[in-house]
N, C-alpha and C positions, 0 to 999 in steps of 0.2 A: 373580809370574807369575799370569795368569788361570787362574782354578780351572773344570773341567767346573761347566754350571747340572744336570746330572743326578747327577754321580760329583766331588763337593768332594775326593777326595782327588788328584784325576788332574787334572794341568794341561791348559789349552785348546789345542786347535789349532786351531779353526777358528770364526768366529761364522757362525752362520746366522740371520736374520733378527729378527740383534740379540742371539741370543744364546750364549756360549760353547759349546763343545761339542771334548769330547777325541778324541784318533784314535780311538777305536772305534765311537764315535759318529757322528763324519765318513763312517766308513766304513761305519756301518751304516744312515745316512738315503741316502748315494747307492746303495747296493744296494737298498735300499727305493723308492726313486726311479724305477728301472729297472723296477720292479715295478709302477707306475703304470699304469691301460688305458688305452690311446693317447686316447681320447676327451674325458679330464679334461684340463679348463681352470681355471684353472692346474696343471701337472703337478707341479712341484717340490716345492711344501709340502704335497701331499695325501699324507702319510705323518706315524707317529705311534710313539712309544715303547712296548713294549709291559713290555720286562724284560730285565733280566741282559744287556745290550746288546745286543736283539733290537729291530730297526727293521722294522717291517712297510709296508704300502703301507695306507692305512684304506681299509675295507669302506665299499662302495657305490658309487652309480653319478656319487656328483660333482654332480650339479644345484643343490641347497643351498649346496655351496662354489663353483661360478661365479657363482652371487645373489650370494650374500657378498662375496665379491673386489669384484664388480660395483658393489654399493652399500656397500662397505667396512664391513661388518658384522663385527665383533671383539667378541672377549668377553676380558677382562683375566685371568680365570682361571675352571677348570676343565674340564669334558671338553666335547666337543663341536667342539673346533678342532683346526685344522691347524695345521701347524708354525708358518704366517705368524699364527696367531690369529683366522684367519675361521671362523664357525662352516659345519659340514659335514651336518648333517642338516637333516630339512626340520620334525619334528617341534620341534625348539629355534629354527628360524626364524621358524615363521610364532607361535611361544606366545605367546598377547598382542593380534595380531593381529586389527582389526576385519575382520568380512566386507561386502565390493563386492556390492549387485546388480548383475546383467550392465551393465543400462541405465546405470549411474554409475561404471564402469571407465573409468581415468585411465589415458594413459601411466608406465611405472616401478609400478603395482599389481604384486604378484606372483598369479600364477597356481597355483593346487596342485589336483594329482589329487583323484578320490574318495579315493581311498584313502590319500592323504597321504605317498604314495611318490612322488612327482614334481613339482617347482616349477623356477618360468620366469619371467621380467619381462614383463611386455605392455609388447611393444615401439613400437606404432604402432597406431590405431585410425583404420578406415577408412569414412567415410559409407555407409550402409545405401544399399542400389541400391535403388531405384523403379522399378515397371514404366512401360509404355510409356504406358499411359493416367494416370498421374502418381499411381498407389495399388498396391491390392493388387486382383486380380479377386474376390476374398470379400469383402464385407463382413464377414464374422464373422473374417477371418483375421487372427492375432496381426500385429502391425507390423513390418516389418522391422528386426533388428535390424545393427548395423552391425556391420564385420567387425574383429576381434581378432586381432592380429599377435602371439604368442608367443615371446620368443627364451629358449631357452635348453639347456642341455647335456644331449646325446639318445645315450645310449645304443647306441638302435636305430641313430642314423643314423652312429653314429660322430663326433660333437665337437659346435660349438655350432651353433645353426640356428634360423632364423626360420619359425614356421606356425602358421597362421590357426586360432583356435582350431573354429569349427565344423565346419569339414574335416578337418583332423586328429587334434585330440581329442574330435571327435564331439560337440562342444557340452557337455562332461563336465566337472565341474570346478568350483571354487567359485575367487572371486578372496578377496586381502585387500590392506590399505592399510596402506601403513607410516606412520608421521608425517612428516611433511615440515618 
């Protein structure tokens, strides 16, 4: 009989994604599950073991683990994932990570706050609007810069969404480039 991957001496009841897990466990990731804020995409595996068969729902707002899910981002072991193995914060996403000037944002760059508490895919990049006389009325005035489609999982707004970053994030924000 299949052994819990947390509790070797208590047989399995149930695999979740991929891996063994005993009734207590079964029972403690779907209570933990429940506990999930409606907003997180994916809901199911954003829960984490914490002890003594105590499943909790992981802290934070989810932004990190939609990226992940999104571009299948998994870490083979240690902390930072979710049940399914995508990583969940934004700090262990973007490590590594070259930075985008504005003007050379790719579709698929990730997006992160000042502050490094929030990331998002630039979803779509849209040609800079020209005025009517085929420029800008200053000569001295910066170029237009083209517009920045954001998707990703909003808190504020309640689940995943698309928005434009100089409108909604106030033109705040640094981009990075994953490898392709």
């Amino acid at each position: 009989m299949a052994k819990c991957v947390l509790h070797p001496g208590r047989n399995a009841l149930a695999t979740v994604y991929g891996k063994q897990y005993c009734p207590q466990c079964n029972a403690g990731i779907g209570a933990a599950r429940g506990r999930v804020d409606r907003h997180v995409q994916p809901r199911d595996c954003f829960v984490w073991y914490q002890s003594n068969d105590n499943w909790q729902q992981i802290t934070g707002t989810g932004c990190a683990h939609w990226v992940a899910h999104n571009q299948r981002l998994t870490k083979t072991a240690g902390a930072d994932t979710c049940l399914a193995g995508c990583i969940y914060r934004v700090s262990t996403l973007i490590s590594g990570l070259a930075t985008v000037l504005v003007g050379q944002v790719q579709v698929g760059d990730l997006y992160v706050a000042l502050a490094q508490d929030h990331v998002g895919l630039v979803s779509r990049i849209a040609p800079a609007t020209v005025g009517a006389d085929g420029g800008t009325a200053d000569a001295g005035a910066a170029a237009p810069q083209p517009q920045i489609f954001i998707q990703h999982d909003s808190s504020r707004q309640g689940g995943v969404f698309e928005n434009e970053f100089a409108t909604y994030f106030h033109g705040h924000g640094t981009f990075r480039r994953m490898t392709r």
